[in-house]
Residue frames relative to the residue before (quaternion, step in Angstrom):
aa qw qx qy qz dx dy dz
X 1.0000 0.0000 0.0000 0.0000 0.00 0.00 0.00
X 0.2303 -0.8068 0.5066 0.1983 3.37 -1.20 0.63
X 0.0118 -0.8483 0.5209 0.0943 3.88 -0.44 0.17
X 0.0162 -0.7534 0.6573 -0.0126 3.39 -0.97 0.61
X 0.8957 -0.0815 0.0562 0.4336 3.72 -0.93 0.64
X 0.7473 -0.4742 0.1350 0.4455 3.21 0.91 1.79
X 0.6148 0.3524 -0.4129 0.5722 4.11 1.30 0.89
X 0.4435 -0.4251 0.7405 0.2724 3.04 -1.89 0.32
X 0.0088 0.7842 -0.6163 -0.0708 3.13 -1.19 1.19
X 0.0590 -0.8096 0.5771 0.0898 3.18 -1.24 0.82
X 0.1856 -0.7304 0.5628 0.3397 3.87 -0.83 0.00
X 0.3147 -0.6574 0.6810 0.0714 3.68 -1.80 0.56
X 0.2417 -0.6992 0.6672 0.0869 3.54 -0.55 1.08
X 0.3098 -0.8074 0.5009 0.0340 3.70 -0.41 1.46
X 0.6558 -0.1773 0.2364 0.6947 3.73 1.13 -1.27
X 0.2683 -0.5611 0.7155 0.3180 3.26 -1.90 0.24
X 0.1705 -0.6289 0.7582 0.0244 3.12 -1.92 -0.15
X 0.1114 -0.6826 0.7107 0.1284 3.33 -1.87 -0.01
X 0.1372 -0.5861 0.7979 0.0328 3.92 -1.32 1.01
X 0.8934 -0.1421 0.3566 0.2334 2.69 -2.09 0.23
X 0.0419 -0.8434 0.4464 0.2960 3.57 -0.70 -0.45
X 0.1209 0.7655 -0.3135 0.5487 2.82 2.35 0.01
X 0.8802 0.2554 -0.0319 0.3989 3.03 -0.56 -1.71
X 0.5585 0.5504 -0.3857 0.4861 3.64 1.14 0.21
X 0.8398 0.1345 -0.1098 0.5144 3.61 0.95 -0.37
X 0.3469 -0.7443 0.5382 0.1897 3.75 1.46 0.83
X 0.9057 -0.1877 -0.0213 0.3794 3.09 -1.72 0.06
X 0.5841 0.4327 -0.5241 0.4437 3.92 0.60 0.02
X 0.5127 -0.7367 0.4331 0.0831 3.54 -1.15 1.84
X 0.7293 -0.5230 0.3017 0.3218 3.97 -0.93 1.09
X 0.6931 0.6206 -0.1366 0.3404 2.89 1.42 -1.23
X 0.4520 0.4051 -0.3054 0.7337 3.31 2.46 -0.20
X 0.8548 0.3040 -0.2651 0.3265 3.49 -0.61 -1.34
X 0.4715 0.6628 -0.3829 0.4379 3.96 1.54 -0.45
X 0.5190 0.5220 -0.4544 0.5016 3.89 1.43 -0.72
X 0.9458 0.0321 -0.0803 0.3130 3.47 -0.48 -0.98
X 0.5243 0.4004 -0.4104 0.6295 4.12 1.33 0.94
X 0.4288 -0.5702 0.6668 0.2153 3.49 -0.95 1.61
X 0.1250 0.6111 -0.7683 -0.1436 4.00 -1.94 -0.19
X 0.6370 -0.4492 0.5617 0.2775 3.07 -1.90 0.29
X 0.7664 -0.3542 0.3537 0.4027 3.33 -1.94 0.05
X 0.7455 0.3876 -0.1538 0.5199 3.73 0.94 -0.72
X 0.5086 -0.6368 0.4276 0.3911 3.47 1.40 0.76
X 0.4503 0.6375 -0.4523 0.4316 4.06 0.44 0.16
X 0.2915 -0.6707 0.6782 -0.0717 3.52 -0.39 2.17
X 0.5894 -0.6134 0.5095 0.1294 3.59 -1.56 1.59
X 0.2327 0.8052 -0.5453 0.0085 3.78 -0.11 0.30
X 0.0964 -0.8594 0.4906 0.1072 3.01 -1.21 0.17
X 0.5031 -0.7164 0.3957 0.2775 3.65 -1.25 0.85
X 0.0323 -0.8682 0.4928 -0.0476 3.67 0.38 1.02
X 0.1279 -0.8392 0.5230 0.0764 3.92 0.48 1.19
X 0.4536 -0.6430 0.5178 0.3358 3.54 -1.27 0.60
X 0.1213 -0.7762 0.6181 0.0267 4.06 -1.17 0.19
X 0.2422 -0.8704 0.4200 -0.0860 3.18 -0.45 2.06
X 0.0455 0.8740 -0.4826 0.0337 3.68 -0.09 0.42
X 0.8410 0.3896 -0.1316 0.3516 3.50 -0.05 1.71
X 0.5301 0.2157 -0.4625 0.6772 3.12 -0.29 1.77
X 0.8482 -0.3506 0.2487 0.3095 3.59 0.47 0.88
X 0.6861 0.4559 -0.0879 0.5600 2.93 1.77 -0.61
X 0.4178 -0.7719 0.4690 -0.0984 3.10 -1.51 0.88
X 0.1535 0.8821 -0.3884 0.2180 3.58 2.03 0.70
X 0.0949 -0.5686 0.8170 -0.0145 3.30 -1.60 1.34
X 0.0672 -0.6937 0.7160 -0.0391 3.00 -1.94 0.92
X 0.7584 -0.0555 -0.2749 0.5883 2.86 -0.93 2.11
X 0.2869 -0.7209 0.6252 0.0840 4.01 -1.14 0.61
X 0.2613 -0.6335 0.6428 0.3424 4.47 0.85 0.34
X 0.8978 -0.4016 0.1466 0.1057 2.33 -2.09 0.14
X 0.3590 -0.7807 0.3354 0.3862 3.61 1.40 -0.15
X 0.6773 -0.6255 0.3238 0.2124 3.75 -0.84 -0.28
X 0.7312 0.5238 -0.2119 0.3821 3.34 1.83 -0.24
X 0.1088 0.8982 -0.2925 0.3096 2.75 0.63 1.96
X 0.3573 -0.7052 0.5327 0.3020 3.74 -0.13 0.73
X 0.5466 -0.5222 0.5672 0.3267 3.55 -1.38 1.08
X 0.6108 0.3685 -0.5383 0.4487 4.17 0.34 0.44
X 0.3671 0.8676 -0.1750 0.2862 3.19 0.74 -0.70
X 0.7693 0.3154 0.1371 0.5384 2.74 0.01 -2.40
X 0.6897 0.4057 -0.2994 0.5197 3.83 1.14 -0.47
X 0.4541 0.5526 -0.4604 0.5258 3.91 1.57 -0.58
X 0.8574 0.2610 -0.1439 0.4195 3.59 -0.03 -1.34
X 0.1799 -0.6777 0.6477 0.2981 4.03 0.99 -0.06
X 0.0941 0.7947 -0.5651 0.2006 3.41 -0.26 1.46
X 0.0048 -0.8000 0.5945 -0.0809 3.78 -0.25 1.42
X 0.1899 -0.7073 0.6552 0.1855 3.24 -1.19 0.91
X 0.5311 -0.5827 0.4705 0.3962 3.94 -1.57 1.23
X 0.8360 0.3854 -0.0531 0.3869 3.53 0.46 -0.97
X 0.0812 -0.8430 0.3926 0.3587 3.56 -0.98 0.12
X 0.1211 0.6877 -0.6198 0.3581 3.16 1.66 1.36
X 0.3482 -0.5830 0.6806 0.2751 3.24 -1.82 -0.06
X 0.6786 -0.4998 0.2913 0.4526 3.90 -0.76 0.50
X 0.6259 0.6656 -0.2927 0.2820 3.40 1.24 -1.02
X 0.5506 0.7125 -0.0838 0.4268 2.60 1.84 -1.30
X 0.7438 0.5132 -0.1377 0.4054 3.37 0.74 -1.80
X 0.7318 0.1912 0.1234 0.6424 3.45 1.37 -1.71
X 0.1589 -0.8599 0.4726 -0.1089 3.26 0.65 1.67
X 0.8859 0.1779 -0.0432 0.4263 3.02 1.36 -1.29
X 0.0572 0.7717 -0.6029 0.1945 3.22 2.13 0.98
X 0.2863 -0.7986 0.5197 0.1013 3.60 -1.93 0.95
X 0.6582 0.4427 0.0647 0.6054 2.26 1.85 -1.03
X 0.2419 0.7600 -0.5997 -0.0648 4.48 -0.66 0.25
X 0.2410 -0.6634 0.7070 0.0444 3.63 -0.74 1.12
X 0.0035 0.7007 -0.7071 0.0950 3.59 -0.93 1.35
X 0.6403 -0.6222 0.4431 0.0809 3.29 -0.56 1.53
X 0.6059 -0.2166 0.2492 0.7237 3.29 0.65 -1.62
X 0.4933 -0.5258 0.5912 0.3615 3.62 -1.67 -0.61
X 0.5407 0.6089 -0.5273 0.2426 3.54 0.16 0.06
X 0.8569 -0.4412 0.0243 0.2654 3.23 -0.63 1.39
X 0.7633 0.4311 -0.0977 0.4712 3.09 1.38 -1.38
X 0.4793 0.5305 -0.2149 0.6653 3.50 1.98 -0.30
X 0.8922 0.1112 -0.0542 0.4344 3.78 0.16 -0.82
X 0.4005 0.7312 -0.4784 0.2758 3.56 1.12 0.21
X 0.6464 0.4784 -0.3127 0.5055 3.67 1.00 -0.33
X 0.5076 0.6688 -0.4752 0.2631 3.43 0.99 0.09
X 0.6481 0.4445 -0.1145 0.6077 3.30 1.98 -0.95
X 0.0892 -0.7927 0.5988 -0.0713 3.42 -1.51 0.59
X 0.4986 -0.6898 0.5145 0.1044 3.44 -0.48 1.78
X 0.0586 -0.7277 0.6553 0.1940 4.34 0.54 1.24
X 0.7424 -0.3183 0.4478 0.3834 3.05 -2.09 -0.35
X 0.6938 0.5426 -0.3303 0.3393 3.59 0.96 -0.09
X 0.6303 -0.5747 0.3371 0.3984 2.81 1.68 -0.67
X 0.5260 0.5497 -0.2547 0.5969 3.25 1.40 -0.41
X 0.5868 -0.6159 0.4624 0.2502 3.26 -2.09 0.44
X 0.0607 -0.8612 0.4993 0.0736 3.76 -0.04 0.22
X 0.4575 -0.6104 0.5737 0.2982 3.68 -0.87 0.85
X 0.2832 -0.7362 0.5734 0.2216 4.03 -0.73 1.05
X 0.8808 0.1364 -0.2021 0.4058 3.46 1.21 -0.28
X 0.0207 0.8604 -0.4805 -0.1684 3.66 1.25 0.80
X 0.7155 0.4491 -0.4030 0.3522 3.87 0.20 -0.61
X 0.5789 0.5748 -0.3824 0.4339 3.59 1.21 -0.38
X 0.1694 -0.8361 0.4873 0.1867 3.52 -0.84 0.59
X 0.5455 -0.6918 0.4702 0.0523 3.06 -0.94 1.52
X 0.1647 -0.7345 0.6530 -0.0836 3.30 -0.59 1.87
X 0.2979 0.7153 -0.6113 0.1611 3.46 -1.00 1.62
X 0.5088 -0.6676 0.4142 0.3520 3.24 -0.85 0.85
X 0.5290 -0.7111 0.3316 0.3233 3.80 -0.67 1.08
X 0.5163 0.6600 -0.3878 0.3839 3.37 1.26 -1.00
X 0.6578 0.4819 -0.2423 0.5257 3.90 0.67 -1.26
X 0.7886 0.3275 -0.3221 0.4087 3.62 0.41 -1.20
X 0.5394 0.3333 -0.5271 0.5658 4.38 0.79 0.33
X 0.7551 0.2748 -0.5065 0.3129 3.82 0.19 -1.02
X 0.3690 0.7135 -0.4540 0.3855 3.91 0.82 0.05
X 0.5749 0.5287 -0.3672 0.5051 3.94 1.22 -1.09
X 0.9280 0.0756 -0.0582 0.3602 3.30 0.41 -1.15
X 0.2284 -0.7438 0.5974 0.1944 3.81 0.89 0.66
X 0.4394 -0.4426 0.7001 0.3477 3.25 -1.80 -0.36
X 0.5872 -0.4781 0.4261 0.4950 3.29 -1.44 0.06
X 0.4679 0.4764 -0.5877 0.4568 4.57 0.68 -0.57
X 0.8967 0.2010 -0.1568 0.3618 4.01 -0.08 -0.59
X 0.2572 0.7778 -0.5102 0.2620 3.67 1.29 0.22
X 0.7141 0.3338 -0.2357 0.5683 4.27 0.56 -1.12
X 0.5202 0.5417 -0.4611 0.4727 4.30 1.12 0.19
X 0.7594 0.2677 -0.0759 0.5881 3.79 1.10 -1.04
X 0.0410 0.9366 -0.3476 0.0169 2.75 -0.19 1.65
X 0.5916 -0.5867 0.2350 0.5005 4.08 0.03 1.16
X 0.6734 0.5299 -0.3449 0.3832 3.98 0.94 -1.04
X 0.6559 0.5229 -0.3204 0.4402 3.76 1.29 -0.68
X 0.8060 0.4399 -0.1196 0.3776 3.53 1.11 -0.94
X 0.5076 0.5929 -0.3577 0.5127 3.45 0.95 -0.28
X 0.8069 0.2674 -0.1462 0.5060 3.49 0.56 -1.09
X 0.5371 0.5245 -0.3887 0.5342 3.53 1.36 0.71
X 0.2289 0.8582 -0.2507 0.3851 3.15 1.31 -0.05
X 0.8544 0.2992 0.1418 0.4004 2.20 0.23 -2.39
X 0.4706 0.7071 -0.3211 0.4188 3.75 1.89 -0.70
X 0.6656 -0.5290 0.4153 0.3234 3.87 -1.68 0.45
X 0.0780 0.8868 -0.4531 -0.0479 3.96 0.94 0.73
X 0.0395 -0.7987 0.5915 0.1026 3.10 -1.07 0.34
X 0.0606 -0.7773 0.6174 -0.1051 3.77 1.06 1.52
X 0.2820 -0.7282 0.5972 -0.1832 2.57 -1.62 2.21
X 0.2325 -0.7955 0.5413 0.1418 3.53 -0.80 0.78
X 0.7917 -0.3600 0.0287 0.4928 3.46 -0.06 1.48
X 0.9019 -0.1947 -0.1340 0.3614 3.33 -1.44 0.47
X 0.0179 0.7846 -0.6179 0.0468 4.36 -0.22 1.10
X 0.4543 -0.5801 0.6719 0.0751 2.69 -1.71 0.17
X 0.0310 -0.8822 0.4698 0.0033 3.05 0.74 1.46
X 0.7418 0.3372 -0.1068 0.5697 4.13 0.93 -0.76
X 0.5610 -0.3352 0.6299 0.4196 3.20 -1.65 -0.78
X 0.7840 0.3155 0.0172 0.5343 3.80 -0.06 0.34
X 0.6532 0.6429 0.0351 0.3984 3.22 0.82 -1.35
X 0.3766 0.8360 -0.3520 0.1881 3.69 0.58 1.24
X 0.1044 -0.8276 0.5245 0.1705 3.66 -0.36 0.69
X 0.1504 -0.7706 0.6017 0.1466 3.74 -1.82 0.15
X 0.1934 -0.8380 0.4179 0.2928 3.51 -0.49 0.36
X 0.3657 -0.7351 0.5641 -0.0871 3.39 -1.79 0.71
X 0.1918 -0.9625 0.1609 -0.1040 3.12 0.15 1.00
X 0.3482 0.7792 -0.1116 0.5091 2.51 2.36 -0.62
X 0.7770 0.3409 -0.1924 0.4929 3.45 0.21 -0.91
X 0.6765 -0.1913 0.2649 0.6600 4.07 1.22 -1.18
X 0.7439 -0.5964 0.2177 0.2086 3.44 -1.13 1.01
X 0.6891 0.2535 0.0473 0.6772 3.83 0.35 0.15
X 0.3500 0.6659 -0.5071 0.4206 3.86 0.81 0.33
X 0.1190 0.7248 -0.6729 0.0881 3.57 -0.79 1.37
X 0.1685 -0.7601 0.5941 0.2023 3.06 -1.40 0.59
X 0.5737 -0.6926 0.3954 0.1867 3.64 -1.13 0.15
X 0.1689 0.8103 -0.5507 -0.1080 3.59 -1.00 0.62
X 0.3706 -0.8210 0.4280 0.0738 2.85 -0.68 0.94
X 0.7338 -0.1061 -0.2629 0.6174 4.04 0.20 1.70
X 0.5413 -0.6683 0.4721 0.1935 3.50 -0.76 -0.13
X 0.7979 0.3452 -0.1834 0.4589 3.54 -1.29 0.53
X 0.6690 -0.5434 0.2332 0.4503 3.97 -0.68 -0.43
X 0.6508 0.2235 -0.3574 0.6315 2.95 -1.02 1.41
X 0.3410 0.6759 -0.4984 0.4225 3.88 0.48 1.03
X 0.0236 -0.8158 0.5437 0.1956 4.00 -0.59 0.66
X 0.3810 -0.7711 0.4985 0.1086 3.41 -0.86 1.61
X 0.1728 -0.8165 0.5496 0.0387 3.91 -0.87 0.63
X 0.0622 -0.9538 0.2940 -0.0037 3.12 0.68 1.26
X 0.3271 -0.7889 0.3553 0.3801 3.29 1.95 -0.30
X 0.6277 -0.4252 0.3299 0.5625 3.48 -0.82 -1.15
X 0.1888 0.6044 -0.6475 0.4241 3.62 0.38 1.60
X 0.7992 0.1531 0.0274 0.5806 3.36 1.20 -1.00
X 0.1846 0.8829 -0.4174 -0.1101 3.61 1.19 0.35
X 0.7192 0.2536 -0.1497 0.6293 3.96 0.99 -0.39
X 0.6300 -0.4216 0.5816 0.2951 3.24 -1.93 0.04
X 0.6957 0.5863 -0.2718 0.3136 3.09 1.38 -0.35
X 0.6297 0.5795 -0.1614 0.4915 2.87 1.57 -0.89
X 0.2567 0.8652 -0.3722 0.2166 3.39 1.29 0.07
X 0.6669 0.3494 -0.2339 0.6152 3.88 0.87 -1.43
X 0.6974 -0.6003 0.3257 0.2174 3.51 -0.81 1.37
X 0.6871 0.5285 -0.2524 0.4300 3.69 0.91 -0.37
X 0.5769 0.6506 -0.3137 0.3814 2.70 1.30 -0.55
X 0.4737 0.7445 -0.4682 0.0466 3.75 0.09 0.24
X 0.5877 -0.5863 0.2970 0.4718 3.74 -0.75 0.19
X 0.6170 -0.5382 0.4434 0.3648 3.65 -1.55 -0.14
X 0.6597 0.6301 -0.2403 0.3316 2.90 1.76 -0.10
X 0.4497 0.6950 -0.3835 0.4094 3.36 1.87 -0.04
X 0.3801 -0.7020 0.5376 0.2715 3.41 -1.29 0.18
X 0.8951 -0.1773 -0.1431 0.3831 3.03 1.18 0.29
X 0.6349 -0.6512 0.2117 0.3579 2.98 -0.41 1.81
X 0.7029 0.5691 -0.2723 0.3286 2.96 0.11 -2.16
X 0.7437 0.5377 -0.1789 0.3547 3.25 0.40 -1.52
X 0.6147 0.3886 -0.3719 0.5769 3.57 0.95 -1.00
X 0.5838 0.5494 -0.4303 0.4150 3.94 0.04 -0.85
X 0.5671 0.5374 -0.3642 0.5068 4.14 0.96 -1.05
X 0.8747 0.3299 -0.1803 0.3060 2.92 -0.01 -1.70
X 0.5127 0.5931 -0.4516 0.4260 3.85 1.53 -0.80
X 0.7113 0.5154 -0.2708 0.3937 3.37 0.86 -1.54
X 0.6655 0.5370 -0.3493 0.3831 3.92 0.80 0.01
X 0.3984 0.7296 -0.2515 0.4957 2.86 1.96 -1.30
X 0.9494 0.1741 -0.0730 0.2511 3.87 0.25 -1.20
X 0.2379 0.5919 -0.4182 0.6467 2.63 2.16 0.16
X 0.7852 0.4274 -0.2941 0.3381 3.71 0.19 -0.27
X 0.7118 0.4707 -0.2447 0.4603 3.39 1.50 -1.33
X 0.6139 0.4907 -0.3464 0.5122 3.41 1.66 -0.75
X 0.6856 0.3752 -0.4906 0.3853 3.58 0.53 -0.13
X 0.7744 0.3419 -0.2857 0.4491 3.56 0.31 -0.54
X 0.3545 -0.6567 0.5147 0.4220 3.83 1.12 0.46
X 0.0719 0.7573 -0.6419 0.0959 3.34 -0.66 0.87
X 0.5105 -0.5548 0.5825 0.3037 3.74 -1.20 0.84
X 0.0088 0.7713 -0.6303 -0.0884 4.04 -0.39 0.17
X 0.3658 -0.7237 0.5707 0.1297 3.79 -0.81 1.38
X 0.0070 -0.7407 0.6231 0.2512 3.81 -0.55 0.40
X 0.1970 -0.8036 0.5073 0.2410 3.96 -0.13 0.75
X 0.7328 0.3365 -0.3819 0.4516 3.98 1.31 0.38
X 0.4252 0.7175 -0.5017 0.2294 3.58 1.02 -0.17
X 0.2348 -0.7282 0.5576 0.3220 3.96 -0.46 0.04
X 0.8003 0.1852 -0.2243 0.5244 3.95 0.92 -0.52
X 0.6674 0.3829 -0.3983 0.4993 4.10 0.74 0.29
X 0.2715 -0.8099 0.5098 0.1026 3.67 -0.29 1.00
X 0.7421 -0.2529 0.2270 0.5777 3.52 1.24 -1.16
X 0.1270 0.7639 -0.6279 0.0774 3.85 -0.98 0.93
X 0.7477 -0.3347 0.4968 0.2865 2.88 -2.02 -0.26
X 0.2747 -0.7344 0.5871 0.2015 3.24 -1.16 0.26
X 0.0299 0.6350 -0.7696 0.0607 4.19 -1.11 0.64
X 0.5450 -0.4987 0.6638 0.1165 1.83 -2.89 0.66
X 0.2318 -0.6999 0.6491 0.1873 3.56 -0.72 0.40
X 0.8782 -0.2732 0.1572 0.3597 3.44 -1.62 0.93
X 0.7969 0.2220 -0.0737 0.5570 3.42 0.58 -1.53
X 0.5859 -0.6268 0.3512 0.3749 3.97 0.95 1.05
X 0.4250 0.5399 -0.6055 0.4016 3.96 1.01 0.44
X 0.5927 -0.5247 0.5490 0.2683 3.26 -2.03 1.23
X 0.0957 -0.8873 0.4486 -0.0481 3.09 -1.46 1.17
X 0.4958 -0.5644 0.4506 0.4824 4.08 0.21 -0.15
X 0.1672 -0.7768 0.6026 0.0748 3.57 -0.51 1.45
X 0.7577 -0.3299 0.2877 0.4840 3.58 -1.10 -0.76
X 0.5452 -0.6888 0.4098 0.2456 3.18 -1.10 1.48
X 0.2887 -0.7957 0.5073 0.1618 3.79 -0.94 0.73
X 0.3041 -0.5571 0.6922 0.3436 4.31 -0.57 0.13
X 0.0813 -0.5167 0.8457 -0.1063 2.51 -1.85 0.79
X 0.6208 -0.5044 0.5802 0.1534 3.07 -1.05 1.40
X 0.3103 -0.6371 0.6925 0.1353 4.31 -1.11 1.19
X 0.1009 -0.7548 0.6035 0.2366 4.04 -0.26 0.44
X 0.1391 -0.8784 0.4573 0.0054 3.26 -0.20 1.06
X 0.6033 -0.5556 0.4571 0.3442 4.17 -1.33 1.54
């Protein structure tokens, strides 16, 4: 078992998927990131949604919700979307208290919603109250058109309606239990840590979405801004490497969580891989 700031942590792989790979590492060329990330005929790198699972202080905390289920059969063949299970989240984490949603873009908050048997949208976790940073949940109403098909009308409307508690930069959302925000990547984007000091486990979302993305250039095509993510990644590990931090990758499909190092010439590197407990249906 692992613990970190009074929980048992576990992680839950929710669905895979595949994007672009292109568009996973913007301006750094195939001809680098093609060495050490397999793609398909259609250049589309395997990812996955790998949510975090808290246990303790009474509480019951999911972070981030993959990609949910209301999906057109084009769709599901654009994004080669598999779910692990054929529970639905509601199902799995009946008695989740607590849901910490990074951001809302589709692949982060798509489980927040659920297609009932009637047809309708349903909240998978109405009694659970929903920690988001406010800045994301208004700029979420209106995306621009670069992020309009990331925010998607079926996740929000019926979030709306959910137990929110929309946070204006860094809170203290638990006992233990701390978020920060980040902007770089989409507006109001927080990530999570989760006790403090060494031996803390850091949830960086997609500020930090792979093991891969680790050497600061690396960032997707999907950030609004570069510069910024590169600031904020590069503080991020200047932190995780000083205080040894556990670091969650919530898209990698084969690195679950490591250490951070310096390599010879002081660039950030992939330290020693960490278990994480599989929370399991």
């Amino acid at each position: 078992m692992l613990s970190a700031g009074g929980y048992e942590v576990y992680v839950f792989i929710s669905d895979r998927f595949a994007l672009d790979g292109g568009s996973m590492f913007g301006a750094v060329p195939k001809t680098l990131w093609g060495k050490e990330v397999a793609s398909d005929t259609l250049n589309r790198m395997q990812l996955c949604c790998r949510m975090l699972v808290l246990k303790g202080h009474g509480r019951l905390v999911l972070v981030d919700l993959g990609c949910g289920r209301k999906w057109s059969a084009k769709d599901y063949d654009i994004y080669k979307i598999e779910h692990t299970t054929t529970a639905q989240l509601h199902e799995v984490f009946a008695d989740a208290t607590d849901v910490i949603l990074t951001h809302l873009h589709f692949d982060h908050a798509g489980g927040a919603v659920y297609a009932g048997a009637d047809g309708m949208p349903h909240l998978s976790f109405p009694g659970a109250v929903h920690h988001i940073q406010e800045r994301n949940f208004r700029h979420a109403q209106t995306p621009s058109v670069r992020e309009k098909a990331s925010y998607l009308r079926a996740n929000l409307e019926p979030l709306s309606r959910a137990k929110l508690n929309l946070i204006s930069g860094p809170a203290e959302l638990l006992p233990g239990l701390r978020v920060f925000e980040a902007n770089g990547h989409t507006h109001g984007q927080q990530w999570v840590l989760v006790g403090e000091g060494r031996g803390a486990l850091a949830f960086p979302s997609d500020m930090l979405p792979s093991a891969h993305h680790i050497h600061l250039p690396y960032i997707t095509a999907f950030d609004l801004s570069v510069e910024q993510t590169i600031e904020e990644k590069r503080k991020f590990l200047e932190h995780a490497l000083e205080h040894e931090w556990t670091v969650v990758f919530y898209h990698d499909i084969q690195t679950p969580a490591a250490k951070i190092r310096r390599d010879n010439y002081g660039r950030f590197r992939l330290g020693a891989a960490v278990e994480i407990p599989q929370y399991y249906v």
